[in-house]
C-alpha positions in Angstrom: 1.7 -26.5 69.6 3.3 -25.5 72.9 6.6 -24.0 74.0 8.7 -26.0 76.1 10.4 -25.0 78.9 13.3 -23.8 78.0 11.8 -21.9 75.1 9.2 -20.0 77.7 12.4 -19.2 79.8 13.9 -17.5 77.1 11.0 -15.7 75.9 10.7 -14.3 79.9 14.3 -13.8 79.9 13.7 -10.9 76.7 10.4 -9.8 78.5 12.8 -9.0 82.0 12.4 -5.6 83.1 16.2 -5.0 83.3 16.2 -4.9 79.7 14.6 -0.8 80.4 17.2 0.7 78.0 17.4 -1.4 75.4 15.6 -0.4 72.2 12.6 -2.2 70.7 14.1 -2.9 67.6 17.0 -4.7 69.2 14.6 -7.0 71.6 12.5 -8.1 68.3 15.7 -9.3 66.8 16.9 -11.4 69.7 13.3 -13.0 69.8 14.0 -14.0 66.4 17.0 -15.4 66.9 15.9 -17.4 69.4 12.8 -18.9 68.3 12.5 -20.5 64.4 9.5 -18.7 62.3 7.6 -21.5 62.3 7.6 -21.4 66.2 6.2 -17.8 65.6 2.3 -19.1 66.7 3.4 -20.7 69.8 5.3 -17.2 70.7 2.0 -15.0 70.0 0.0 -17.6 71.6 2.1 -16.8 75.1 2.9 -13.1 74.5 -1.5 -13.0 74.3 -1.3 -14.9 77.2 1.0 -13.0 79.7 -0.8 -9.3 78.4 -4.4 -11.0 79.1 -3.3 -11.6 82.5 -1.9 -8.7 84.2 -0.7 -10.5 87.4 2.2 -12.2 85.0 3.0 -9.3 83.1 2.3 -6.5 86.2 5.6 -4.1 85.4 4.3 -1.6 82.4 8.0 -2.4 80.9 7.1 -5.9 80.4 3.9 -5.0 79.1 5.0 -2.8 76.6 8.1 -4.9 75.1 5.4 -7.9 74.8 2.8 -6.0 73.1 5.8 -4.7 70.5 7.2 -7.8 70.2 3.7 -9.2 69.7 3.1 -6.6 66.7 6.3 -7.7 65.4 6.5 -10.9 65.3 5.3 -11.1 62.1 7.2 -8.8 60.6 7.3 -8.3 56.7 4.3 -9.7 56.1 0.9 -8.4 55.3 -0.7 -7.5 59.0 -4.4 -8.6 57.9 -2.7 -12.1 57.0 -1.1 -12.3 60.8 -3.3 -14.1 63.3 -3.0 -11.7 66.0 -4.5 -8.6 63.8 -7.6 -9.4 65.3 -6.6 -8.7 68.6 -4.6 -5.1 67.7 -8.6 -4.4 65.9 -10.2 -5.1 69.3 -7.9 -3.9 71.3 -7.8 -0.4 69.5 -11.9 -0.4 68.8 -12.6 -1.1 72.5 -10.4 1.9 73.2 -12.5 4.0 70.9 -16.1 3.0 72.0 -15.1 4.1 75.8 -13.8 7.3 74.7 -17.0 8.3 72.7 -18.9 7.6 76.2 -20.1 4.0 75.0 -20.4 1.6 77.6 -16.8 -0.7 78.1 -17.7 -4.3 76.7 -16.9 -7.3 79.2 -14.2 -9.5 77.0 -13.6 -12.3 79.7 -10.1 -12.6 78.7 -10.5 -12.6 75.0 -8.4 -9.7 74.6 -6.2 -8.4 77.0 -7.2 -5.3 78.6 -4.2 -2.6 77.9 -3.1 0.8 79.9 -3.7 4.1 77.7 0.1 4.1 77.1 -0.2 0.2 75.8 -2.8 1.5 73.3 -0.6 4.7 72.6 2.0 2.6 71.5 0.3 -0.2 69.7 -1.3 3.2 67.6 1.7 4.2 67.1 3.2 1.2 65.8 0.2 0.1 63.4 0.9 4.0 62.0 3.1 5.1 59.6 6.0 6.0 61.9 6.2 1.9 63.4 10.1 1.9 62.3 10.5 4.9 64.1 9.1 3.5 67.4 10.6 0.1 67.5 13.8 2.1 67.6 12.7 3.7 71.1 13.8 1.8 74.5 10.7 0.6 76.7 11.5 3.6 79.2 11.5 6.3 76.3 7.9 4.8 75.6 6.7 5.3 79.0 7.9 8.6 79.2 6.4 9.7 75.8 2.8 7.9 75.7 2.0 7.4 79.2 0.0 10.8 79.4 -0.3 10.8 75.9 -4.0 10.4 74.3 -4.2 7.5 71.7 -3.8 8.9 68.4 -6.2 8.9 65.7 -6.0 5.5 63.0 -8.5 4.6 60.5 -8.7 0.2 61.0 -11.3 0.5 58.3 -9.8 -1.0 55.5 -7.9 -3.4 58.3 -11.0 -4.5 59.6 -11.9 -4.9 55.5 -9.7 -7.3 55.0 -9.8 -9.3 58.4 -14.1 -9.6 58.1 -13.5 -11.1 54.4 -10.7 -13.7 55.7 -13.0 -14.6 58.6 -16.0 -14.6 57.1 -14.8 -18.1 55.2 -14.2 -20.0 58.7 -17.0 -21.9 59.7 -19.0 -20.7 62.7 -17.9 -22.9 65.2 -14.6 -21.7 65.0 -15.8 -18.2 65.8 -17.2 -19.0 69.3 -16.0 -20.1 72.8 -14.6 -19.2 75.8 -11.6 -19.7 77.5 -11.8 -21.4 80.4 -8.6 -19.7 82.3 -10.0 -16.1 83.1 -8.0 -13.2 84.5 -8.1 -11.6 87.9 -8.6 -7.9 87.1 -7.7 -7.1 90.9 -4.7 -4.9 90.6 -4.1 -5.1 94.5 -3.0 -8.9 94.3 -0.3 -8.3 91.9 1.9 -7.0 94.7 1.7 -10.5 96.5 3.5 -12.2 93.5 6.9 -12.0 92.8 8.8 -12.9 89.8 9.6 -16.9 90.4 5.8 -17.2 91.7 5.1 -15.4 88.1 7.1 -17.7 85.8 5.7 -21.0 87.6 2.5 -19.8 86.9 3.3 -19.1 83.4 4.9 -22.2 82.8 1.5 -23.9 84.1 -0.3 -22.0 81.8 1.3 -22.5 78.9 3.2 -25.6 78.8 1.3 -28.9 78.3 -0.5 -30.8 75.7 -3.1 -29.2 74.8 -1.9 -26.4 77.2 -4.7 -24.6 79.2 -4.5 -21.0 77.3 -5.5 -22.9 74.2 -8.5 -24.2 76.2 -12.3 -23.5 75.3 -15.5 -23.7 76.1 -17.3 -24.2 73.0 -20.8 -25.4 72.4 -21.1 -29.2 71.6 -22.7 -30.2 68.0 -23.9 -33.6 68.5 -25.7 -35.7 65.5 -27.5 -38.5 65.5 -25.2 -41.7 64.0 -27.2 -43.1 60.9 -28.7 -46.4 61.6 -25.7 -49.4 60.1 -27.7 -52.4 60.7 -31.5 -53.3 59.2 -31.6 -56.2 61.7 -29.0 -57.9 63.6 -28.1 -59.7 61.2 -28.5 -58.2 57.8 -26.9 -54.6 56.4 -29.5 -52.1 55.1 -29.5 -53.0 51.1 -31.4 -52.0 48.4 -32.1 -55.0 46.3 -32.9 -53.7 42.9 -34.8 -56.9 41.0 -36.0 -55.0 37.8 -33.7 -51.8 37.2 -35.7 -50.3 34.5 -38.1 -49.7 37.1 -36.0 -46.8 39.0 -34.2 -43.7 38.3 -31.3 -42.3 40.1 -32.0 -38.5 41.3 -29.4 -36.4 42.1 -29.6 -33.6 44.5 -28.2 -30.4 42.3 -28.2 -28.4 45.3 -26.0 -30.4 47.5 -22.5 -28.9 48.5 -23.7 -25.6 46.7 -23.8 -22.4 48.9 -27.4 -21.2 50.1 -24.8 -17.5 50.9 -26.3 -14.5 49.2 -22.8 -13.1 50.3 -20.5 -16.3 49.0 -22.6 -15.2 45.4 -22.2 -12.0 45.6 -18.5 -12.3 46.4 -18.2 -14.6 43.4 -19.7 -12.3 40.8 -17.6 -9.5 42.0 -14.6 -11.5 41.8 -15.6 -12.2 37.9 -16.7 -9.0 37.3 -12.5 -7.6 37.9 -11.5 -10.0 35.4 -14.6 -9.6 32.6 -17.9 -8.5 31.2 -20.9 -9.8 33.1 -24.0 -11.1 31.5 -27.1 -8.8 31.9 -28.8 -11.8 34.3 -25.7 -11.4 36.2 -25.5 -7.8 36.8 -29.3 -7.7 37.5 -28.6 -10.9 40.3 -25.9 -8.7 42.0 -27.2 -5.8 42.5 -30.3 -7.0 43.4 -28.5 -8.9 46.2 -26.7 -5.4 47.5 -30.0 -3.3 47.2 -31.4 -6.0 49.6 -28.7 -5.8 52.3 -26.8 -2.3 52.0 -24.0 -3.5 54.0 -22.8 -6.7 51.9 -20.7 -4.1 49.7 -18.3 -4.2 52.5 -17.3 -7.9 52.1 -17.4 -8.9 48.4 -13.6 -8.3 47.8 -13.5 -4.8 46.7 -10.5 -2.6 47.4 -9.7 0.9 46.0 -7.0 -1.0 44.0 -9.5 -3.6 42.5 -11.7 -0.5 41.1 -10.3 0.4 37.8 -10.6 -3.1 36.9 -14.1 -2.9 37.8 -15.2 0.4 36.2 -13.4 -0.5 33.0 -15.0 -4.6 32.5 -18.5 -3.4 34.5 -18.7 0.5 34.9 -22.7 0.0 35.6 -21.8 -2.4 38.5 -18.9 0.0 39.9 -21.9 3.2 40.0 -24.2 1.1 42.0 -20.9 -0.1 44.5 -19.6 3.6 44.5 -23.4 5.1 45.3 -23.5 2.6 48.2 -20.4 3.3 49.3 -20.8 7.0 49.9 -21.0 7.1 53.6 -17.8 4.7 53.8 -14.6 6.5 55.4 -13.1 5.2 52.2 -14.7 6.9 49.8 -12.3 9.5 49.5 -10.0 6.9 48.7 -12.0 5.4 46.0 -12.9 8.7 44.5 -8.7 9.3 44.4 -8.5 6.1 42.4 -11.4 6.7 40.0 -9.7 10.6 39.5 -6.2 9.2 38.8 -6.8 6.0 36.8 -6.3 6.0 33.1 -9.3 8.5 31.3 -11.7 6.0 29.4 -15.3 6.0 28.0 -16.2 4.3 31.1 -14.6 5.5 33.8 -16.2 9.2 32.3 -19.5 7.4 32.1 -19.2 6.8 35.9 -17.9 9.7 36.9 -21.1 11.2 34.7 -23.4 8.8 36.4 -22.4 9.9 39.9 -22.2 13.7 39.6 -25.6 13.1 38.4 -26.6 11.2 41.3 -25.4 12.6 44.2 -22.9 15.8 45.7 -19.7 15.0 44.6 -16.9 17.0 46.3 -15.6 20.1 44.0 -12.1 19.6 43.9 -12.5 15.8 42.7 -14.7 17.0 40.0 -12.3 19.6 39.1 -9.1 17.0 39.6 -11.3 14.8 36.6 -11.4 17.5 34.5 -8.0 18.7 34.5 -6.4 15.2 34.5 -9.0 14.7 30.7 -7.7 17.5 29.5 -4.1 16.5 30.8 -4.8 13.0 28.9 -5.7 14.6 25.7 -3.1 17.0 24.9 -0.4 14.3 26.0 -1.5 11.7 24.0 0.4 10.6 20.2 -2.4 9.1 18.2 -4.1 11.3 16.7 -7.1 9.2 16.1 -7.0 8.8 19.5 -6.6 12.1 20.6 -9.7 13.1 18.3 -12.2 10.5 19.5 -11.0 11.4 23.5 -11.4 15.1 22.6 -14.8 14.6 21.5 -15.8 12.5 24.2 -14.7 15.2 26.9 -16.0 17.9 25.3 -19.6 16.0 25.7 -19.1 15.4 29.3 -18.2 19.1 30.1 -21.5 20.3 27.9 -23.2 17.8 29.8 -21.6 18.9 33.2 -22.3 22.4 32.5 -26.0 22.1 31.3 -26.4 19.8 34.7 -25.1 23.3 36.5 -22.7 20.6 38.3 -20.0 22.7 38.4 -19.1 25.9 38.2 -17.0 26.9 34.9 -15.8 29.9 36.1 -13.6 28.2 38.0 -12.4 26.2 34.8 -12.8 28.7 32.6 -9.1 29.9 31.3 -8.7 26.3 31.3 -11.7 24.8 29.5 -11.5 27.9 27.0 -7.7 27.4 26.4 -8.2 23.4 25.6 -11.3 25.0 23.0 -8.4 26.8 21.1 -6.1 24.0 21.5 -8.6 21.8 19.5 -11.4 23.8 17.8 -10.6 21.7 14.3 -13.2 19.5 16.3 -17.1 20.4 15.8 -17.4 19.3 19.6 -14.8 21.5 20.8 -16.5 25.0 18.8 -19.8 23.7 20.1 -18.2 24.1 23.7 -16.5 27.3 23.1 -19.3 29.1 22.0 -21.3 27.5 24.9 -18.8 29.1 27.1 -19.1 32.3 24.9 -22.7 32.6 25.7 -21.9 32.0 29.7 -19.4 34.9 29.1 -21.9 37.1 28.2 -24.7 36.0 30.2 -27.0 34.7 27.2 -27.9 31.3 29.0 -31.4 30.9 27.9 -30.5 27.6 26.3 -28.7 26.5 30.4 -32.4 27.1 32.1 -34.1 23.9 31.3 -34.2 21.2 33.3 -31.0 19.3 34.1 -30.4 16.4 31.9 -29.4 13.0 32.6 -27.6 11.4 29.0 -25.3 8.6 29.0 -22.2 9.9 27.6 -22.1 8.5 24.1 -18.4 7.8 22.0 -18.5 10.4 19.3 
């Protein structure tokens, strides 16, 4: 699992400061010529190495071309799936919390401590524009980002993914320290020149086990079971009249005792089917007791129409918890754009009941029914939806949940389009009264029906 020799000179040999002018880009590819994919680990494992110690890496060029090349090692593939996306996470995060004024966290080497332009660029490059950067020569960097301020990214749905895939490794895994630490004094980096810095390196790195893959980890230790009943005799059970015992089995054994591992495999049913009643009442009870599991049962903003259309009931309580998530917006684009159903209406129903939805996602829902329903060829089809929107705007309206004057040339102009349908000349002449300010049959108290098919 180490690099030998040779391989570690080559990797220096990219990560030499004389290659100022040469673009990103072309530096990846020479790293990938010379090393095999499945060497990729052992090249991460030293490119952490060299940015967690500064002395090794103490030229910003070299710093910056190994946390590029670092990024894009992996390349092509999914960046939660890569084993360094933990590290671009912390790196970034820890960045954040010291510019909001928090207090700067004490990593002893976990993660390597970056320069504001290292963050810049690693920003930049988990970003939309990370083509665009690995195009850029190392000195083009510095001169851009060095007095740059990091740029705004949202690692939500990054740190998503990476919290599910970890939350499957067992705990021992997740702990430990290394036991080569870094010396943060930036005066002694002068005193070591380049030769002094690869010998060093090669120490680190190269050996079996090499001592940057070294830990301190806490020692489990367990009793050995007993193999002898005397010195000379194994421990038997000698069963003289078997109808005289039973064999019990332990159902519980090898079965989770998670509340999460559960929850995540009821969600992960509930995308592909119907749940039983006992099954929807078992998971939400286990997110009203802990809030935050919502975040790591497996839901995405993709996975929701699945949800809402097997499980609409389950994907209200999940949205409603999900309100003060950065994603919502996101979710709320999905649940607007997906195809119009009975469900997905009876959610969007359910949650403009509930809480404040935004106006223009409302109106978006509206338009995009009314879009559905003059578009659509079967007309038995195109009745039944008709009569199922014009419900849910009656019901909207009556809720005073939005404002129809803002709808109204288009609400009255679908009317028209369809007033063959009772439900549709029920609406207009709702919309009539509105128009004329008789709304003595609006002043009662909001109502909270579940949409029924017509």
């Amino acid at each position: 699992m180490t690099l030998a020799p040779k391989d570690l000179a080559n990797l220096l040999d990219i990560l030499d400061d004389e290659n100022l002018d040469t673009s990103l880009e072309n530096l990846s590819n020479q790293l990938h010529q010379a090393f095999p994919k499945e060497d990729n680990f052992k090249v991460g494992t030293a490119l952490l190495l060299l940015l967690q110690h500064i002395d090794l890496l103490p030229n910003h060029v070299q710093r910056v071309m190994a946390v590029a090349l670092l990024f894009d090692l992996y390349r092509g593939e999914p960046l939660a799936s890569t084993p360094f996306a933990t590290v671009f996470v912390q790196v970034l995060k820890a960045s954040e919390e010291t510019t909001n004024g928090a207090s700067r966290p004490n990593f002893v080497g976990h993660i390597p401590v970056l320069s504001q332009c290292e963050k810049n660029l690693l920003a930049h490059l988990l970003s939309y524009n990370a083509k665009e950067t690995m195009k850029k020569s190392p000195r083009q960097i510095i001169d851009e980002l060095y007095f740059a301020s990091t740029p705004p990214i949202d690692l939500t749905n990054l740190q998503l993914q990476l919290a599910e895939r970890h939350s499957e490794l067992p705990s021992v895994a997740k702990c430990g320290n290394p036991i080569i630490l870094p010396d943060m004094d930036r005066s002694k980096m002068a005193e070591i020149d380049k030769t002094t810095g690869r010998s060093i390196a090669e120490s680190l790195i190269i050996g079996d086990p090499p001592l940057c893959s070294q830990s301190y980890r806490p020692e489990f230790l367990r009793l050995a079971p007993p193999l002898y009943h005397s010195a000379n005799e194994l421990t038997w059970m000698n069963v003289t009249e078997p109808s005289q015992f039973t064999v019990e089995y332990d159902t519980s054994m090898c079965v989770s005792n998670c509340a999460g591992a559960e929850a995540r495999r009821l969600m992960g049913k509930a995308f592909k089917s119907v749940l039983s009643l006992q099954q929807q009442q078992h998971l939400v009870t286990e997110l009203d007791r802990d809030p935050k599991l919502v975040y790591h049962i497996g839901l995405t903003p993709g996975k929701l129409p699945d949800l809402v259309e097997n499980n609409p009931l389950i994907a209200i309580e999940v949205l409603l918890k999900l309100m003060q998530s950065s994603q919502i917006t996101e979710y709320f684009s999905v649940l607007v754009n997906m195809e119009m159903s009975l469900h997905s209406m009876e959610v969007v129903n359910r949650l403009t009941t509930t809480v404040d939805l935004p106006t223009e996602f409302v109106h978006l829902y509206i338009s995009n029914c009314i879009s559905t329903c003059e578009t659509i060829k079967d007309r038995y089809m195109q009745n039944r939806l008709v009569r199922l929107v014009c419900v849910f705007l009656q019901s909207l309206i009556r809720n005073k949940i939005i404002n129809v004057q803002e709808l109204f040339i288009e609400v009255q102009a679908f009317c028209i389009e369809f007033s063959r349908i009772r439900e549709a000349a029920a609406l207009f002449r709702l919309l009539k009264q509105l128009e004329s300010g008789d709304i003595g049959g609006l002043n009662g108290p909001p109502t909270k029906n579940k949409i029924d098919m017509c």
